[in-house]
PDB file of N, CA, C and O in Angstrom:
ATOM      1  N   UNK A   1      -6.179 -39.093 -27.819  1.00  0.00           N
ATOM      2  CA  UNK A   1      -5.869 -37.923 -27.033  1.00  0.00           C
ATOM      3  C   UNK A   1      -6.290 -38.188 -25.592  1.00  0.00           C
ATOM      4  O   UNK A   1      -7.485 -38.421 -25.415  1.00  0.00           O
ATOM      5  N   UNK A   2      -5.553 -38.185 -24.642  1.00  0.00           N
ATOM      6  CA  UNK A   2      -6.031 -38.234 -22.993  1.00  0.00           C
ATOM      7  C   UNK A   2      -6.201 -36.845 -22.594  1.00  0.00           C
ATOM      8  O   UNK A   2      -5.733 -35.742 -22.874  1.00  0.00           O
ATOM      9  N   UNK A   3      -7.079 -37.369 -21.813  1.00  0.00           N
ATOM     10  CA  UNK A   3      -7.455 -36.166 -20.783  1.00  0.00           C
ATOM     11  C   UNK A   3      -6.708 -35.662 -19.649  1.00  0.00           C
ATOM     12  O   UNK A   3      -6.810 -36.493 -18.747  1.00  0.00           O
ATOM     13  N   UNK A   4      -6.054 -34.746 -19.315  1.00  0.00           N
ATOM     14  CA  UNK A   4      -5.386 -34.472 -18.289  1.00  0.00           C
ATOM     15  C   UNK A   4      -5.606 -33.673 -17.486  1.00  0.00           C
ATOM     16  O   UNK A   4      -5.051 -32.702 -18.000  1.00  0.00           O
ATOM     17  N   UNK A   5      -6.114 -33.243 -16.345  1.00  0.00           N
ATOM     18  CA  UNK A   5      -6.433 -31.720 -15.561  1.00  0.00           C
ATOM     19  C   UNK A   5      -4.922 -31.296 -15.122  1.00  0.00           C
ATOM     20  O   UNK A   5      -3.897 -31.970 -15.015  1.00  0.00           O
ATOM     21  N   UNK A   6      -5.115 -30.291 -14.968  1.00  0.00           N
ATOM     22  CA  UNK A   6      -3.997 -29.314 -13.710  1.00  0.00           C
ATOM     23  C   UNK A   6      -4.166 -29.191 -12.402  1.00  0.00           C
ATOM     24  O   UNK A   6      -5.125 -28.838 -11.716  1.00  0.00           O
ATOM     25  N   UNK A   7      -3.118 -29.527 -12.168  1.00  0.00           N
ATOM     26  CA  UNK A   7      -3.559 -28.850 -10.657  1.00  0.00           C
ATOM     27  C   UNK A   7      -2.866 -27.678  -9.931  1.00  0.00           C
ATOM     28  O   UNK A   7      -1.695 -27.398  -9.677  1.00  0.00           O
ATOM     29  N   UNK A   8      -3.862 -27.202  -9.741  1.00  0.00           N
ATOM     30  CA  UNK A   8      -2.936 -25.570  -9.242  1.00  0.00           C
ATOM     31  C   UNK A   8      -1.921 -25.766  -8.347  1.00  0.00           C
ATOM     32  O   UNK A   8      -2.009 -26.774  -7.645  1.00  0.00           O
ATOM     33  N   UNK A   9      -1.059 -25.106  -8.215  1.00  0.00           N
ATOM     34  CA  UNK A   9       0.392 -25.362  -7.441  1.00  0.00           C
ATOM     35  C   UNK A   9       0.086 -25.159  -6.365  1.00  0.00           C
ATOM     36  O   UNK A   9      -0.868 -24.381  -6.350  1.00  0.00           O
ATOM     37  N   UNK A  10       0.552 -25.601  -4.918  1.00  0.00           N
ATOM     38  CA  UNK A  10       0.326 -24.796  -3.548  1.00  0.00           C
ATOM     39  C   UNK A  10       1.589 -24.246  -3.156  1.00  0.00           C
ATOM     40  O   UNK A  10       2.695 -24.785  -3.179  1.00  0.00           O
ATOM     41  N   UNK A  11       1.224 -22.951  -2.747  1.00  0.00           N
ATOM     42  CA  UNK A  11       2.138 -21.958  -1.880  1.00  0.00           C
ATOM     43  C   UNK A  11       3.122 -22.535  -1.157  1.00  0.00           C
ATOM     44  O   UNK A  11       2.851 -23.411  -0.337  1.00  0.00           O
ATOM     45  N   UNK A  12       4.142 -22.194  -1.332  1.00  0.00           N
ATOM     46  CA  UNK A  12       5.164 -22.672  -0.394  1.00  0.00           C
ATOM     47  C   UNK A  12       5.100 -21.613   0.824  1.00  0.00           C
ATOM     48  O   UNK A  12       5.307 -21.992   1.977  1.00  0.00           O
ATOM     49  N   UNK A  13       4.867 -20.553   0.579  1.00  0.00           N
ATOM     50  CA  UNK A  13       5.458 -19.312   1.507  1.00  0.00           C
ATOM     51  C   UNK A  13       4.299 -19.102   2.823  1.00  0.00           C
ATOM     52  O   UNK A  13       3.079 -18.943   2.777  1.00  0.00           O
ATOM     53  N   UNK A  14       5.267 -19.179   4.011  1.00  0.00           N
ATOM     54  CA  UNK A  14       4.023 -19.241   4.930  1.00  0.00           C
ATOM     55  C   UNK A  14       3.424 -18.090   5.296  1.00  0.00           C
ATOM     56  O   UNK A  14       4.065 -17.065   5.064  1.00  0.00           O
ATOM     57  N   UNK A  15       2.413 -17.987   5.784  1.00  0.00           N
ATOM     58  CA  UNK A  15       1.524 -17.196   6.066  1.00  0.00           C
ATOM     59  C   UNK A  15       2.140 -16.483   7.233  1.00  0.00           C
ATOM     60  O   UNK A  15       2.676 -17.075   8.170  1.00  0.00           O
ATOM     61  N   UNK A  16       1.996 -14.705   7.090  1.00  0.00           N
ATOM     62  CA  UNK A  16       2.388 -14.368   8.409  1.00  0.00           C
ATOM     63  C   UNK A  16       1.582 -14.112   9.321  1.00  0.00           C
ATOM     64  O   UNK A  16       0.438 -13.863   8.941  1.00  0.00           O
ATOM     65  N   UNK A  17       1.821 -14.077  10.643  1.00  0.00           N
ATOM     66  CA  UNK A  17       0.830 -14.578  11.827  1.00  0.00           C
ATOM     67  C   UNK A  17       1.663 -13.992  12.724  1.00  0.00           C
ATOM     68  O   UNK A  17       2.849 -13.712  12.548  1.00  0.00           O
ATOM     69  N   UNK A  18       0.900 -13.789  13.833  1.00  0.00           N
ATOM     70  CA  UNK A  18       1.718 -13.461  15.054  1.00  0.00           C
ATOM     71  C   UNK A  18       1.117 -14.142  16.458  1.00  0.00           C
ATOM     72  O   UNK A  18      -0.085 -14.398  16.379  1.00  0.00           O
ATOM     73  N   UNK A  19       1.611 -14.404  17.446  1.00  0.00           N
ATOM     74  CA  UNK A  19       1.049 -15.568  18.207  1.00  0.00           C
ATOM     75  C   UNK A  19       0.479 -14.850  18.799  1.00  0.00           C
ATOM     76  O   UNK A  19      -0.661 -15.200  18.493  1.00  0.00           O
ATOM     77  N   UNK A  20       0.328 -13.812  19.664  1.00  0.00           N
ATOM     78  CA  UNK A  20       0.212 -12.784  20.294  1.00  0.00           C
ATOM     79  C   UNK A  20      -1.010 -11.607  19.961  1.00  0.00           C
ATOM     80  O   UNK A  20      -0.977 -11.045  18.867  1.00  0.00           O
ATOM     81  N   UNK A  21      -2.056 -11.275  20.929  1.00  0.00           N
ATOM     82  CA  UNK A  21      -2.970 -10.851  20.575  1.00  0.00           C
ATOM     83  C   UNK A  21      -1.967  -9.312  21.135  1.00  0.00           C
ATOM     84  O   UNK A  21      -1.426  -9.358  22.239  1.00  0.00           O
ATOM     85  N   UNK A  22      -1.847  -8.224  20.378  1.00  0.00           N
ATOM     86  CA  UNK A  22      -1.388  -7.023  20.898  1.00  0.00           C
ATOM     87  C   UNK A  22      -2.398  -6.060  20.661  1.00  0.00           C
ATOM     88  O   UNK A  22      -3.383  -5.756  19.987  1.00  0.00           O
ATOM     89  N   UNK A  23      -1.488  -5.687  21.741  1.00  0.00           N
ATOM     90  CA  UNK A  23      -3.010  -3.847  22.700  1.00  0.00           C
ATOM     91  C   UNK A  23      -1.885  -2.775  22.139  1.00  0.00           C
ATOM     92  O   UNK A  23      -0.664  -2.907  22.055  1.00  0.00           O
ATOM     93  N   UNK A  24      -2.891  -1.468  21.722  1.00  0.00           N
ATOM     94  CA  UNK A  24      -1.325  -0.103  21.711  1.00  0.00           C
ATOM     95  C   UNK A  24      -1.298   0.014  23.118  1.00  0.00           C
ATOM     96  O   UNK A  24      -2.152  -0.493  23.845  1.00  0.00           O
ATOM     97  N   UNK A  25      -0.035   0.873  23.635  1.00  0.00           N
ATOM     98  CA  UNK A  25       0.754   0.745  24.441  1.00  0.00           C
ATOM     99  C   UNK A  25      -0.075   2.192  25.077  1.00  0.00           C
ATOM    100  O   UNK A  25      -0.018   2.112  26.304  1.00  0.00           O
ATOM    101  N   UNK A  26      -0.505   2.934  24.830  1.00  0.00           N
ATOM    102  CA  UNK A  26      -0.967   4.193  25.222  1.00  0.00           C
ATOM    103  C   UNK A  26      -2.035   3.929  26.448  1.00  0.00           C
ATOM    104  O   UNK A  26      -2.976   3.150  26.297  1.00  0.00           O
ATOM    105  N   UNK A  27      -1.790   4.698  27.759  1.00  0.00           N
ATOM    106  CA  UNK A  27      -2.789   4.489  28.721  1.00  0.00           C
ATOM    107  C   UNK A  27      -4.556   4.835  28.463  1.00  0.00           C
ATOM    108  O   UNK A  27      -5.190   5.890  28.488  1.00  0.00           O
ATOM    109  N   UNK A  28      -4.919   3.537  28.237  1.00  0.00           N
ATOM    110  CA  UNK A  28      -6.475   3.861  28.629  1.00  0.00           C
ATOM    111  C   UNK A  28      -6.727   3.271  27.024  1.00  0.00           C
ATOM    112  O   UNK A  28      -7.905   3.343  26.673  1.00  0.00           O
ATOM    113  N   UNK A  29      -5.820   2.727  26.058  1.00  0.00           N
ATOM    114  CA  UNK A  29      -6.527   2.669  24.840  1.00  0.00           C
ATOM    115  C   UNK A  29      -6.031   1.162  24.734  1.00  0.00           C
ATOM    116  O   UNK A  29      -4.894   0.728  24.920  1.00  0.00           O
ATOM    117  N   UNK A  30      -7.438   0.337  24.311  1.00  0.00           N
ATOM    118  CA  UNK A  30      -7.459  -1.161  24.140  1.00  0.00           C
ATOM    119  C   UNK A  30      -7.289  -1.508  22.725  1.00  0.00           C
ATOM    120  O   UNK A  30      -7.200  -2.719  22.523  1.00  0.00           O
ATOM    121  N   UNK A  31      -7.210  -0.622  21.524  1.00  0.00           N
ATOM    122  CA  UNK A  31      -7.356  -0.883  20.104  1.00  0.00           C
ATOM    123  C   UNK A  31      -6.485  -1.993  20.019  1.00  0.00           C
ATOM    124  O   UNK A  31      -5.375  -1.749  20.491  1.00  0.00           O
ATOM    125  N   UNK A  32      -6.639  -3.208  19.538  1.00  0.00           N
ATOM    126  CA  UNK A  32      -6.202  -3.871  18.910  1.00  0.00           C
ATOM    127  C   UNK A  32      -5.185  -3.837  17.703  1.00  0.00           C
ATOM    128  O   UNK A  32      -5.595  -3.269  16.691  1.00  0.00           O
ATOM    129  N   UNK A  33      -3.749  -4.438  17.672  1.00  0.00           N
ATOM    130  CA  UNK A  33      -3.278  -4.038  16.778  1.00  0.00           C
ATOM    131  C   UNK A  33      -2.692  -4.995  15.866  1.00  0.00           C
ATOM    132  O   UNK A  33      -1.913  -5.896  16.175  1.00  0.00           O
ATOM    133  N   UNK A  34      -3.235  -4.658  14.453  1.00  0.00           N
ATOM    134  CA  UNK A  34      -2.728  -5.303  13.213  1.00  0.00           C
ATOM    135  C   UNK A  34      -1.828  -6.318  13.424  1.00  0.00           C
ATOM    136  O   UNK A  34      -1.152  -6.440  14.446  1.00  0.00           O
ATOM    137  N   UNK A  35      -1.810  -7.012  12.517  1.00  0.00           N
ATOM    138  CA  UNK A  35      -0.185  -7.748  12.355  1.00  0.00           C
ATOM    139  C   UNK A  35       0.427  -7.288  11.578  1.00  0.00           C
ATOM    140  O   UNK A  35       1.452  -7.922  11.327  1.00  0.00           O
ATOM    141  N   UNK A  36       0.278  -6.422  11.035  1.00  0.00           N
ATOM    142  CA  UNK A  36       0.787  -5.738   9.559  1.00  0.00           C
ATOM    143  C   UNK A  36       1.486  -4.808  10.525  1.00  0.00           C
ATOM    144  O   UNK A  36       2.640  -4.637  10.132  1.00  0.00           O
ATOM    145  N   UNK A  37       1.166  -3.964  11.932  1.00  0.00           N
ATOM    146  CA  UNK A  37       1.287  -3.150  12.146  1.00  0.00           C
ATOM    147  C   UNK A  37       2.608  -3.499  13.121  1.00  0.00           C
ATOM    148  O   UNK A  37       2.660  -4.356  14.002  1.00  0.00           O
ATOM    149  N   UNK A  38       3.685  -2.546  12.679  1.00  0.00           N
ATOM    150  CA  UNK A  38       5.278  -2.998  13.270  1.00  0.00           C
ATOM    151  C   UNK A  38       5.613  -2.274  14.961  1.00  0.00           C
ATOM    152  O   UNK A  38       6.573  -2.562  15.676  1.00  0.00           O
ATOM    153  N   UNK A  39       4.595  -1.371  15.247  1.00  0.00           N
ATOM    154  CA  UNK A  39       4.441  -0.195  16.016  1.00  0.00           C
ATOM    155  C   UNK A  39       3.975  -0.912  16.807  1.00  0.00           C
ATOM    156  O   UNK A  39       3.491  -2.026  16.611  1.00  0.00           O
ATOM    157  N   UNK A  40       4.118  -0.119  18.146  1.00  0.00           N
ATOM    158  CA  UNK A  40       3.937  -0.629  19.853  1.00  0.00           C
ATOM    159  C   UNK A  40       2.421   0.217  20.057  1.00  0.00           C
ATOM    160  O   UNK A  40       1.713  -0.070  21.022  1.00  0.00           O
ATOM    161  N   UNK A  41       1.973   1.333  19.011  1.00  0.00           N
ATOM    162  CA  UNK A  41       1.252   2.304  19.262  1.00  0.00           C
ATOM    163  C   UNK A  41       0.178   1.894  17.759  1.00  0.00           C
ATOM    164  O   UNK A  41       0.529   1.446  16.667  1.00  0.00           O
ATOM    165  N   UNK A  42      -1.355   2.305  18.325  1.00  0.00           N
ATOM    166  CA  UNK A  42      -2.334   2.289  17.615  1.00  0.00           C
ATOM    167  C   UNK A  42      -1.589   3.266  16.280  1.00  0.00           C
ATOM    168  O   UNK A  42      -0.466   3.770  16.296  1.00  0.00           O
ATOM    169  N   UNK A  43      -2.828   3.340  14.942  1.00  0.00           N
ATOM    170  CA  UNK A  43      -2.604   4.651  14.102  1.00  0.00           C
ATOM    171  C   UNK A  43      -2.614   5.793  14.731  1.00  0.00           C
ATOM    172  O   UNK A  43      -1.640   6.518  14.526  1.00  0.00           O
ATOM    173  N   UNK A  44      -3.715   6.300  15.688  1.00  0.00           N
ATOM    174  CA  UNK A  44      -4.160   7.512  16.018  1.00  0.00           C
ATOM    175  C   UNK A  44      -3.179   7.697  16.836  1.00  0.00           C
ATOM    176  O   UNK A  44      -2.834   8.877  16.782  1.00  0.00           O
ATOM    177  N   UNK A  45      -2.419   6.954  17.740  1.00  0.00           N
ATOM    178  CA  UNK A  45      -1.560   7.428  18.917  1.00  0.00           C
ATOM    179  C   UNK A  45       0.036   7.864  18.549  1.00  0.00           C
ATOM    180  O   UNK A  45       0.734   8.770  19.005  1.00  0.00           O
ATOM    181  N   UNK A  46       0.337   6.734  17.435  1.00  0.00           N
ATOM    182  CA  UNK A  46       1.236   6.715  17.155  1.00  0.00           C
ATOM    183  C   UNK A  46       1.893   8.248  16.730  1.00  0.00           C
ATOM    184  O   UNK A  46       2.889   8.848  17.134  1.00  0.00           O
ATOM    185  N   UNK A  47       0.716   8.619  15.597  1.00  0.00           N
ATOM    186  CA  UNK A  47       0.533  10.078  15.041  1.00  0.00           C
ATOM    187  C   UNK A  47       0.977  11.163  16.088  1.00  0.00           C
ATOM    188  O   UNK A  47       1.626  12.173  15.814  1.00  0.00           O
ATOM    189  N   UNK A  48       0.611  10.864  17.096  1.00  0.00           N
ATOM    190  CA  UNK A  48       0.278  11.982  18.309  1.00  0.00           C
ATOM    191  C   UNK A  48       1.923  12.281  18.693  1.00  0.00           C
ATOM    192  O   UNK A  48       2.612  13.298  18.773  1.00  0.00           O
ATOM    193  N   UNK A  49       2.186  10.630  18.908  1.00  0.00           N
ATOM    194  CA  UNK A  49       3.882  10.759  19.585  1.00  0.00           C
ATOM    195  C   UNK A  49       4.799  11.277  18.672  1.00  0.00           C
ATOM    196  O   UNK A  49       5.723  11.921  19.168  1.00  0.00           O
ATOM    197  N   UNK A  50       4.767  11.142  17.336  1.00  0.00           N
ATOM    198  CA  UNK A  50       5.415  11.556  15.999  1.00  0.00           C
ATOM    199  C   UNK A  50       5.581  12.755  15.950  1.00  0.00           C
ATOM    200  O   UNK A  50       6.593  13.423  15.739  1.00  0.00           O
ATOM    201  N   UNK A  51       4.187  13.123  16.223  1.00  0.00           N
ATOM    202  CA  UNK A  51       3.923  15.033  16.014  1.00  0.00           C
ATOM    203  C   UNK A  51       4.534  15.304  17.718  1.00  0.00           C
ATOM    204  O   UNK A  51       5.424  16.128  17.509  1.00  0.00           O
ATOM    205  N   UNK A  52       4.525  15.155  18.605  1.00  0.00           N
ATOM    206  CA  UNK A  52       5.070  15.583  19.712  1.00  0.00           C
ATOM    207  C   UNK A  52       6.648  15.616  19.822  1.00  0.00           C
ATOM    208  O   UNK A  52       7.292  16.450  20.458  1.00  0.00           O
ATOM    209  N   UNK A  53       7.050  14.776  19.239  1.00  0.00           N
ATOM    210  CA  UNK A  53       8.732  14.766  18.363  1.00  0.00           C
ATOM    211  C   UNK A  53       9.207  15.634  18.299  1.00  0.00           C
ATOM    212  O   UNK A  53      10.098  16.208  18.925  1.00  0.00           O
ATOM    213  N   UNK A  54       8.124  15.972  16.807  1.00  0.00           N
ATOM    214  CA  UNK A  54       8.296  16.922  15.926  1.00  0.00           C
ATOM    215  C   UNK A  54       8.498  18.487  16.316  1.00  0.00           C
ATOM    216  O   UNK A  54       9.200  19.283  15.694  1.00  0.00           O
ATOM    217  N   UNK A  55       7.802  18.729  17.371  1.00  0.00           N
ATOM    218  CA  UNK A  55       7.317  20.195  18.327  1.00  0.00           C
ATOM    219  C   UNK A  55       8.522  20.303  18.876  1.00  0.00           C
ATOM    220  O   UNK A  55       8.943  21.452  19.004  1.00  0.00           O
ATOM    221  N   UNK A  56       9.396  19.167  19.342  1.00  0.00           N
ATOM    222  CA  UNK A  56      10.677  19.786  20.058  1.00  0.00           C
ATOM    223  C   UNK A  56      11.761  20.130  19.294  1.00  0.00           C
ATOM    224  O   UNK A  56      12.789  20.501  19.861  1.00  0.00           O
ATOM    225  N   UNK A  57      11.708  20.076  18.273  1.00  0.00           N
ATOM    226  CA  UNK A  57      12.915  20.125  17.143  1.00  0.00           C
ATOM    227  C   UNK A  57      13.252  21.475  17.116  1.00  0.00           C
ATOM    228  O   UNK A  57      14.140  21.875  16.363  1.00  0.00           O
TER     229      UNK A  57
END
């Protein structure tokens, strides 16, 4: 009987990344934003512009 190990498979799928360190877009706010995050605007700001939308309807 031989001995055989496995070897775990490696990932083909690349990692997502963005080259780019991004700021939200809102005056006076430096928050840093995600890469996950698809928005030009922090969480908290984003909210703000959404609901301000919303008020003119």
């Amino acid at each position: 009987m031989s001995s055989t190990t496995l070897k775990p498979k490696k990932h083909t799928t690349p990692r997502k990344t963005k080259t780019q360190q991004r700021t939200c877009r809102h005056p006076g706010c430096g928050k840093r934003l995600s890469m996950y995050n698809p928005h030009e605007f922090c969480f908290l700001h984003f909210r703000q512009l959404v609901s301000a939308d919303y008020r003119y309807l």
